[in-house]
C-alpha atoms as one frame of an Amber mdcrd trajectory, in Angstrom:
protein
-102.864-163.418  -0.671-105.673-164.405   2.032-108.597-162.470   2.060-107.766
-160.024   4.915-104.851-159.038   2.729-106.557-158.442   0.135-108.997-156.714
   1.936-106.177-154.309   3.359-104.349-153.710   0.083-107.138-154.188  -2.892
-107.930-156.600  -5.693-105.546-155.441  -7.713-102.762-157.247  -5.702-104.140
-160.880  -5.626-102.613-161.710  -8.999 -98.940-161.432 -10.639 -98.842-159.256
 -13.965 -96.770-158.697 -16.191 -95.977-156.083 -18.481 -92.901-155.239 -21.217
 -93.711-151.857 -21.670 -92.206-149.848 -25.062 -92.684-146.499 -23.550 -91.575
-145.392 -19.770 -94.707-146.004 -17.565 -96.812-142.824 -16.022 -95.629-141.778
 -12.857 -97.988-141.195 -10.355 -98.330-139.859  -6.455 -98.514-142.224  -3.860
-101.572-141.578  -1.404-102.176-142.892   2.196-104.226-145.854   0.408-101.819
-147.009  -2.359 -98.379-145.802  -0.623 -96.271-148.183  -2.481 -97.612-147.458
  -5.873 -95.884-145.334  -7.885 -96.299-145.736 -11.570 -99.667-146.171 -13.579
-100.533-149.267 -15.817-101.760-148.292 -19.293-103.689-151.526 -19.378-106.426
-150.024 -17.644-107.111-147.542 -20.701-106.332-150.150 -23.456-110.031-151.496
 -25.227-108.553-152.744 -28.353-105.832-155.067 -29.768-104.231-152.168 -32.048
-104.156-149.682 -28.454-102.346-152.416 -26.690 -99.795-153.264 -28.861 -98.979
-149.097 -28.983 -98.333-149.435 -25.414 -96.724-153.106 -24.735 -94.576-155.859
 -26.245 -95.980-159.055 -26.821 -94.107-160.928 -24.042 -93.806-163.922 -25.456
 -92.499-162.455 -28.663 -90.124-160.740 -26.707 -88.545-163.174 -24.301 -87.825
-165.302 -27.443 -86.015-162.492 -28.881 -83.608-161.734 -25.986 -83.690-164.672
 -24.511 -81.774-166.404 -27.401
């Protein structure tokens, strides 16, 4: 994204992520500033290694599993 993009839509979108969740994600209201977002990422809340993996799949781990 250029930076008036990012200006319109927020930091959050000048990356790609990633997640393999292994419980359904929040659901949250969109509002006139995020319209298009409608779930919450736990990664926001996760501090330590042990919280992360309660949340997430390692993806690596993961796409070697199923991918086989």
């Amino acid at each position: 994204m250029n930076q008036k993009e990012l200006d319109k839509y927020g930091w959050q979108f000048d990356h790609f992520h990633f997640e393999v969740l292994k419980i359904k994600p929040l659901p949250i209201k969109p509002n006139n500033k995020n319209p298009q977002r409608l779930y919450n990422s736990f990664s926001l809340i996760c501090y330590s290694k042990s919280y992360l993996e309660k949340f997430y799949y390692d993806p690596i781990k993961f796409l070697n599993k199923y991918l086989d």
